[in-house]
C-alpha positions as MATLAB code, in Angstrom:
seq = 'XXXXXXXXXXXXXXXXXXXXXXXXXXXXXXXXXXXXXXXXXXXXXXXXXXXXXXXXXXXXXXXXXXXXXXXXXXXXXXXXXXXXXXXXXXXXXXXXXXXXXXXXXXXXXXXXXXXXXXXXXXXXXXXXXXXXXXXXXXXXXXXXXXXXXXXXXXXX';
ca = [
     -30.112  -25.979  -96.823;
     -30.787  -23.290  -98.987;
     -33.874  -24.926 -100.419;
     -35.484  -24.630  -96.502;
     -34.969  -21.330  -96.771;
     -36.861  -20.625  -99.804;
     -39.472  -22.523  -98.291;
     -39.474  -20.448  -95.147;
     -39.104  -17.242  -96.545;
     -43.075  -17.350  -97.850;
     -44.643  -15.943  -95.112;
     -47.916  -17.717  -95.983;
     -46.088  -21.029  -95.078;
     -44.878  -19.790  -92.198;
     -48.242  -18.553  -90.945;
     -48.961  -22.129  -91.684;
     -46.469  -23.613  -89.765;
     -47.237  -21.782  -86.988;
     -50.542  -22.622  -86.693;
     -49.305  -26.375  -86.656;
     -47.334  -25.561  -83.643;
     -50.717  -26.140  -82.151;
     -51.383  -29.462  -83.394;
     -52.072  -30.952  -86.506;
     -55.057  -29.235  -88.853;
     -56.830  -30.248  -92.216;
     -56.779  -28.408  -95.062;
     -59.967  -26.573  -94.208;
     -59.019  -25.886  -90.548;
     -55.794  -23.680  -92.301;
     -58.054  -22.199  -94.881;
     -60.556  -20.989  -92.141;
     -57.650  -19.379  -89.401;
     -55.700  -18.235  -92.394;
     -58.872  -16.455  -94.669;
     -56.763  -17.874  -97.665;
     -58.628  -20.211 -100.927;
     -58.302  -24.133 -100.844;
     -55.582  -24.379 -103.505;
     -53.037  -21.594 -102.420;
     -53.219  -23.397  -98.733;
     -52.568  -26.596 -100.563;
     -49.690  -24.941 -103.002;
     -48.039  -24.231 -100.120;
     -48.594  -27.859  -98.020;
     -47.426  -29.426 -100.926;
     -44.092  -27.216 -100.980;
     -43.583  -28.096  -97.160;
     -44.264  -31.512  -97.594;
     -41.474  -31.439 -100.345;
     -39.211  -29.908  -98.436;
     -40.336  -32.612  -95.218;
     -41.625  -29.543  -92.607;
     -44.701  -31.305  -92.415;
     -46.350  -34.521  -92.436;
     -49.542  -36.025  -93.798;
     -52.211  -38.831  -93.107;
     -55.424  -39.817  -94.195;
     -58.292  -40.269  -92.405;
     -61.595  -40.745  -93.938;
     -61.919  -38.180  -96.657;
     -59.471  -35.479  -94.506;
     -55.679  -35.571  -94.877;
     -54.395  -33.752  -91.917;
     -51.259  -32.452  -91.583;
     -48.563  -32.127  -88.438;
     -45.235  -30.231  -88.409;
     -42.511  -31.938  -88.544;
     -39.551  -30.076  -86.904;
     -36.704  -32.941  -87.226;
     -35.372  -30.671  -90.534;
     -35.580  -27.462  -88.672;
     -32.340  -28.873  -86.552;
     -29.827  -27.903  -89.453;
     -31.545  -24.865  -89.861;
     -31.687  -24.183  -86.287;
     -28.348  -24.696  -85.906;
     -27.304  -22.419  -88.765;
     -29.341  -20.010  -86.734;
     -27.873  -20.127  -83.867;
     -24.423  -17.741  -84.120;
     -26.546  -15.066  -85.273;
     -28.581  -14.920  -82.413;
     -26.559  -15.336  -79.858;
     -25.170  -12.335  -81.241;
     -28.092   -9.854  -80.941;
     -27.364   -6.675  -79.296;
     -29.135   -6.889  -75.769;
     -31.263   -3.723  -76.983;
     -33.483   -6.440  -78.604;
     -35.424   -8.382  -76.414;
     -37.487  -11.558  -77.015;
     -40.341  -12.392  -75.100;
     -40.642  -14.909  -71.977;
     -42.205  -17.221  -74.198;
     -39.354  -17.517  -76.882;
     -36.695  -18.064  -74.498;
     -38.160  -21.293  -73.969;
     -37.736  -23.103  -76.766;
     -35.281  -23.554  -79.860;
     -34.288  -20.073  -81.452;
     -36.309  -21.619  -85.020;
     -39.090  -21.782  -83.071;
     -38.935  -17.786  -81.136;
     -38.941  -16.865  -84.593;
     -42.208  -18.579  -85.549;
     -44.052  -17.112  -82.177;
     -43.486  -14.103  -84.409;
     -40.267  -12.822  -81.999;
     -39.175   -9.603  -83.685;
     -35.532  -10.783  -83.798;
     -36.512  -14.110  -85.260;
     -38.537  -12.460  -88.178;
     -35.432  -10.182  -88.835;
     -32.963  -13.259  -88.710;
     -35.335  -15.282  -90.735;
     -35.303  -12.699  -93.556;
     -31.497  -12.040  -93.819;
     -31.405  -16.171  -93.454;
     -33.761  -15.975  -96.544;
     -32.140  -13.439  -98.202;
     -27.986  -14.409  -97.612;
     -29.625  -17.769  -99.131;
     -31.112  -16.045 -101.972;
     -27.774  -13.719 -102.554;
     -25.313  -17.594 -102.172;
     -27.585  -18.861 -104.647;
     -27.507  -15.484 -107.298;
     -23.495  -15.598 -106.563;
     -22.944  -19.173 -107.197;
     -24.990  -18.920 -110.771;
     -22.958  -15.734 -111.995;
     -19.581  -17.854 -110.893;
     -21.063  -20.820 -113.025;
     -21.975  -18.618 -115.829;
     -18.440  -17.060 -115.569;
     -16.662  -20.283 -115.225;
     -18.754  -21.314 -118.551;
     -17.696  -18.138 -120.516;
     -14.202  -19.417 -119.530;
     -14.192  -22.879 -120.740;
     -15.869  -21.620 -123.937;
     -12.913  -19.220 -124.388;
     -10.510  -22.051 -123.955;
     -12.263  -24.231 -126.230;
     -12.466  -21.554 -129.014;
      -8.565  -21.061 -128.644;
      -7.828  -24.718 -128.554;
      -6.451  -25.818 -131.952;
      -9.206  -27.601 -133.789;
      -7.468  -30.742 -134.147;
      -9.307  -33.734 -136.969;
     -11.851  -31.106 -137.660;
     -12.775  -30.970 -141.061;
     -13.100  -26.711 -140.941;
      -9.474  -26.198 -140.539;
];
């Protein structure tokens, strides 16, 4: 899960799947409402079709491209606690009530943005904890190797 996140903490891609919240859009329909070049909105299709937020098809020279929310469940989900949560002194909008809590935060709710960035950034700080625990855990077992009698070696 905490490859989604990385995904959808780029607010560019978010922008981007918001806009597909209104229906599926070519490559030069998101370059137009976004004002952003040809390759950085394709960068960025390409890293939500990797992480399968959107879909693609051909047609004619266009590929046009359609969210696909089925992975947003998990993430939804994870959502979820922390939102129901929020102190009443933060209020979301008739619209957002309406539909999943994933998808208040896209309609640019200002609860959802704020969850969305400590979603983003608890993934960012699980992911900078678990490498200092490997690199730990390797300084360990290189410890135990050095003290490890050095049995057939042809050094001793």
């Amino acid at each position: 899960m905490a490859d989604i996140f990385d995904v959808l903490a780029d607010g560019t891609r978010r922008d981007i799947l918001r806009r597909l919240l209104d229906g599926e859009a070519t490559v030069s329909d998101l370059v137009e409402v976004l004002g952003l070049t040809q390759p950085t909105v394709s960068k960025h299709l390409a890293r939500l079709l990797d992480a399968a937020l959107v879909t693609v098809r051909e047609d004619g020279r266009n590929r046009i491209y359609a969210l696909r929310a089925a992975p947003l469940g998990a993430v939804d989900a994870w959502l979820s606690p922390f939102l129901e949560g929020v102190p009443s002194a933060v209020t979301f909008g008739e619209a957002d009530e309406a539909g999943p809590t994933i998808f208040a935060a896209w309609a640019g709710a200002e609860a959802g943005d704020r969850v969305g960035r400590v979603a983003a950034d608890a993934a960012h700080n699980a992911r900078v904890a678990l490498e200092a625990a490997q690199e730990k855990l390797q300084g360990a077992q290189k410890r135990v190797t050095e003290k490890m009698p050095r049995w057939g070696r042809d050094d001793d």
